[in-house]
C-alpha positions in Angstrom: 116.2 7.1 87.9 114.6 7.8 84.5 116.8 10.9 84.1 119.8 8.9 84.7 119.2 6.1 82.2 118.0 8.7 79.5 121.4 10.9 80.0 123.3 7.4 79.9 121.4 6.9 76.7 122.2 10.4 75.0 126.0 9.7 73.5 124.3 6.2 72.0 121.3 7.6 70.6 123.1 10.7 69.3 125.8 8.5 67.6 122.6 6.2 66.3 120.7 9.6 64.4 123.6 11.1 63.1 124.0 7.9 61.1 120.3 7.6 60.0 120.7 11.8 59.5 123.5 11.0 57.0 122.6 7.3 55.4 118.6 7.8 55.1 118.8 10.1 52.3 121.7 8.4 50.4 120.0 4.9 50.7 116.5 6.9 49.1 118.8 8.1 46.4 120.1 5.1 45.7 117.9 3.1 46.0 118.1 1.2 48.5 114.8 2.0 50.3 111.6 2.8 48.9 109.0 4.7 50.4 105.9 2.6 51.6 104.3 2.6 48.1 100.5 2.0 49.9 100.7 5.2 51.4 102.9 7.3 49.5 102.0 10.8 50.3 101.3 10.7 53.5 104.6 8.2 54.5 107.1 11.4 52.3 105.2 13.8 54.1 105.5 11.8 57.3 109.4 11.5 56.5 109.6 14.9 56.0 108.5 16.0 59.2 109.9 13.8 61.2 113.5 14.1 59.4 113.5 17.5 59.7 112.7 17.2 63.4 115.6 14.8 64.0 118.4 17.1 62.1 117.1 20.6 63.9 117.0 18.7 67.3 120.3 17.5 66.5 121.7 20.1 65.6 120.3 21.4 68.7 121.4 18.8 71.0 124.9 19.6 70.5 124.9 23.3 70.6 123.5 22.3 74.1 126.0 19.9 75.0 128.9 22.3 73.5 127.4 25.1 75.6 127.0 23.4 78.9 130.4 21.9 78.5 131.9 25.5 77.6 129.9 27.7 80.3 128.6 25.0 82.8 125.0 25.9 84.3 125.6 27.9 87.5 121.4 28.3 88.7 119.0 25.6 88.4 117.0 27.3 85.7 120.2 26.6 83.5 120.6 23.1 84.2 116.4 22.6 84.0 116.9 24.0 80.4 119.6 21.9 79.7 118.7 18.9 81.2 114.8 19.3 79.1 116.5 20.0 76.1 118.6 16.4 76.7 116.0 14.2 78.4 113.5 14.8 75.3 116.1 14.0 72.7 115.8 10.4 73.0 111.8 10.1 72.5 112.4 12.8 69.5 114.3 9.5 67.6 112.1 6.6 68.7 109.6 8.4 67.5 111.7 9.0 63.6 112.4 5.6 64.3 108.9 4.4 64.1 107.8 6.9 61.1 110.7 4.9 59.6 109.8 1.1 60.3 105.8 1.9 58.8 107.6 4.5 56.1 110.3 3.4 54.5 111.0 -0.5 53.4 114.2 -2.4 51.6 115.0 -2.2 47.4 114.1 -5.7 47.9 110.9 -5.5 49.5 108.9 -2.3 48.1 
């Protein structure tokens, strides 16, 4: 049941991070967010990590969705690899998502 939901979950959550992917830099540029200032270091470095974990696993998410829609598993070793790579997406953004509420606040509010 769990796989089910989180594979009904993939097209939203991977329509959800490639927005953040895009719009979280250009609102830091801009101004539009500020870094926590309490914890400055450790919320960029936090960012950081955690941004560069969401692009690569996107980036990696859809070579797996382009590959298993081009060559379609034929063994259940292929689908188990695809289906990991998929069911883990999800956590993978809740978890940018929470570096990002404690991280990152509004112009307004920094």
């Amino acid at each position: 049941m769990l796989t089910v939901v989180l594979l009904l979950l993939l097209p939203v959550v991977l329509g959800m991070s490639l927005m953040r992917v895009f719009q979280l830099p250009r609102d830091l540029w801009a101004g539009r967010a500020r870094i926590n200032p309490r914890r400055k270091a450790l919320c960029a470095f936090a960012i950081a990590v955690m941004y560069c974990a969401l692009a690569t696993y996107t980036v990696l998410i859809l070579c797996a969705v382009a590959r298993a829609i081009w060559t379609p598993p034929r063994t259940i070793h292929d689908f188990f690899a695809a289906a990991f790579v998929t069911l883990a997406y999800p956590p993978v953004y809740v978890a940018f998502e929470w570096v990002l509420y404690y991280s990152v606040k509004p112009a307004s509010q920094a």
